[in-house]
N, C-alpha and C positions, 0 to 999 in steps of 0.2 A: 461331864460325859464325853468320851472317845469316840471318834467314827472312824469304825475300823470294816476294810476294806478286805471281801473272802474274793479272790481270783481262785475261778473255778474252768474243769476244762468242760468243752462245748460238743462235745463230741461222746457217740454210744457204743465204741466197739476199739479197740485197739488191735492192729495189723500182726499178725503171726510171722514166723521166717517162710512158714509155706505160702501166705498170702491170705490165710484165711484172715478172716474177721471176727475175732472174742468178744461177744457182747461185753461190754463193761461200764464206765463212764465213774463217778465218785465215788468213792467210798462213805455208806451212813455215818459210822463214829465219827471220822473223823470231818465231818461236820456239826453234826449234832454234838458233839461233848464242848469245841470250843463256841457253840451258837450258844449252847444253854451256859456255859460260864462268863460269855461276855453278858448278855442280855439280863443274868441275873445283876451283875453288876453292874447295870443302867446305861450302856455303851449300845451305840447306834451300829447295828451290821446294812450294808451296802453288798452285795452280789455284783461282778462281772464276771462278764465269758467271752471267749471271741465270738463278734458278731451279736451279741445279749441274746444268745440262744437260751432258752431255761436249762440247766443244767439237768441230766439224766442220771439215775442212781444206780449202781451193780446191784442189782436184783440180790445177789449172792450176800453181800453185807447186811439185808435185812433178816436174814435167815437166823431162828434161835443159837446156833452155834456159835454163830460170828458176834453175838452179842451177849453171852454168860447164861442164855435159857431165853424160856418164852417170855419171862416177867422185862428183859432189857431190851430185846425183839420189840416191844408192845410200846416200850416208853422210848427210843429210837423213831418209832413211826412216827409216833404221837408229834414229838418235838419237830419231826420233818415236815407231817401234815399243819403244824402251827406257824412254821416259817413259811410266811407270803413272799419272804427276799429272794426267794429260790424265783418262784413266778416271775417275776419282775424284774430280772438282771437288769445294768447297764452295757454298755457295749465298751468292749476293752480297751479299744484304739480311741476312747471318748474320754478315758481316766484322766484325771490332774491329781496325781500325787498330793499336792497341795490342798489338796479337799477332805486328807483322809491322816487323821493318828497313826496308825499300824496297818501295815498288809499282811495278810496269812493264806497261805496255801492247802488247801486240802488235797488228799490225795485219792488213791484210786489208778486205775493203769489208765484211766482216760489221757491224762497229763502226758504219760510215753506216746500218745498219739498225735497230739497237739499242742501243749503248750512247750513242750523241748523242743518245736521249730517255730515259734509265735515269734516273732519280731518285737510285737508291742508288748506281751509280756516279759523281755531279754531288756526291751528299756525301762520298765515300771521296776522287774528287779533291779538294774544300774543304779536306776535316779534312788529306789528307796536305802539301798544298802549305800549309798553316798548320803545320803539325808540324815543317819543314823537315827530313822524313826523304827519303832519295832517291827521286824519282819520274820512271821513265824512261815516255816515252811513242813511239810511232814509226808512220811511215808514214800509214796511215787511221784509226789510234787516237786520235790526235787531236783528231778526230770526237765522241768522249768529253768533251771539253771544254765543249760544246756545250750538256750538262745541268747544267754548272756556274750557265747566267745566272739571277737569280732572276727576280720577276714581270716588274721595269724593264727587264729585258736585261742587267741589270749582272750581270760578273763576276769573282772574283776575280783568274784568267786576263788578264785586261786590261792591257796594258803589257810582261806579260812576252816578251821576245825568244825566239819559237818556228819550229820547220819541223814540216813534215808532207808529203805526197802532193801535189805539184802542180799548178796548172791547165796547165802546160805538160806536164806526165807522164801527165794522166788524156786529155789530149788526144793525145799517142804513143803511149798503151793503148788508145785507140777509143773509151773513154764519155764522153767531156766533152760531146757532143752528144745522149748518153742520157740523162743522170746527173739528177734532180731537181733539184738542185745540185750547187754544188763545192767538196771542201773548205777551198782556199785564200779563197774570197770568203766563206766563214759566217766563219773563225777572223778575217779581219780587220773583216769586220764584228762581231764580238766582243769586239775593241778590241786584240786582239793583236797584237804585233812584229813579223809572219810576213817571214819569210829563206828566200829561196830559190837554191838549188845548181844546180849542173848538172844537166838530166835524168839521174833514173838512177847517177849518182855519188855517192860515199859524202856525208853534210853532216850535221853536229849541231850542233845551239845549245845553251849552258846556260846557264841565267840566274838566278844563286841555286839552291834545289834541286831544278829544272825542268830535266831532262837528254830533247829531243824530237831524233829522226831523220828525214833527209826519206822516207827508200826503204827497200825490201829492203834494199838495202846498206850502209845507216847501223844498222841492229841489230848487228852483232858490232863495230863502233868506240862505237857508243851503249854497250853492255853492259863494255865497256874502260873506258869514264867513269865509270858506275854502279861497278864493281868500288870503282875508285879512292876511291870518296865513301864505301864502306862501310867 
């Protein structure tokens, strides 16, 4: 059995260019697809957040559309109302890599709010993509990458072959003309590989033991890969 480590972000609302504030915080799937693939395969999930806040959910991902109809809506809940890891985060600054098989990031725009300037999450990604334990990242998690650069800009991130959320997806969602930035243009100005899929359609990269999804619908084929490495 694995214990694998979900780094979630800690925060309900991500910052607009106006100033407002966009209720937001995870995204359902892409919790629930890789919580139910790992647990069915008998592997120990662990929750952190900065500060072991309980993580909040975008209201919007639970909605029948975001999830194939009412019947994926219902089994989405279910699976979230049955994860107590959610309740009971650890606190992020408290991690020892050394405690944990694989890390995996969910996504959600909460991440562009928080964990793209976390410190402690910029050293848990270091230490893990140095460690060559499996490190799944997905959709706007990404975003997390971000606190890898050191003073120069330089990061370890750089060169690896990644996807994430893109500037053509966050512009079919409506914010590419909100959004402060985007995450497709910080990851390649970060020096990254950035591969992009279909809007919307499932797409992962691996590159070494960097396993990154572009969407919602690349978490339960992402969490298929991860499985695989464990």
């Amino acid at each position: 059995m694995a214990r694998i480590l979900f780094v979630m972000t800690g925060v309900d609302y991500w910052t607009l260019a106006d100033g407002t504030k966009h209720p937001t915080g995870y995204w359902a799937e892409e919790f629930a697809a890789p919580y139910e693939a790992f647990t069915a395969a008998g592997h120990e999930i662990v929750v952190a957040t900065p500060g072991g806040v309980a993580p909040a959910i975008d209201r919007g991902s639970l909605a029948p559309e975001a999830n194939g109809g009412p019947e994926g809506a219902d089994r989405i809940a279910e699976t979230l109302r049955k994860a107590v890891e959610l309740n009971n985060p650890v606190r992020l600054d408290e991690v020892d890599l050394a405690d944990y098989d694989a890390v995996y990031y969910p996504g959600g725009h909460g991440p562009m709010e928080d964990l793209s300037v976390n410190a402690d999450s910029g050293r848990l990604l270091t230490a893990a993509l140095a460690s060559g334990k499996p490190l799944g990242v997905v959709c706007h998690a990404p975003a997390a990458l971000l606190a890898t650069a050191d003073a120069a800009g330089e990061s370890p991130f750089a060169g690896y072959r990644v996807t994430g959320f893109t500037n053509a997806e966050e512009t079919m969602a409506g914010f590419a003309d909100k959004a402060q930035w985007l995450l497709e243009d910080r990851l390649v100005a970060l020096g990254a590989d950035f591969r992009a899929g279909a809007p919307f359609a499932p797409h992962i990269e691996v590159d070494r033991n960097l396993y990154t999804g572009q969407n919602p619908a690349s978490s339960a084929p992402l969490a298929a890969e991860l499985l695989r490495a464990l």
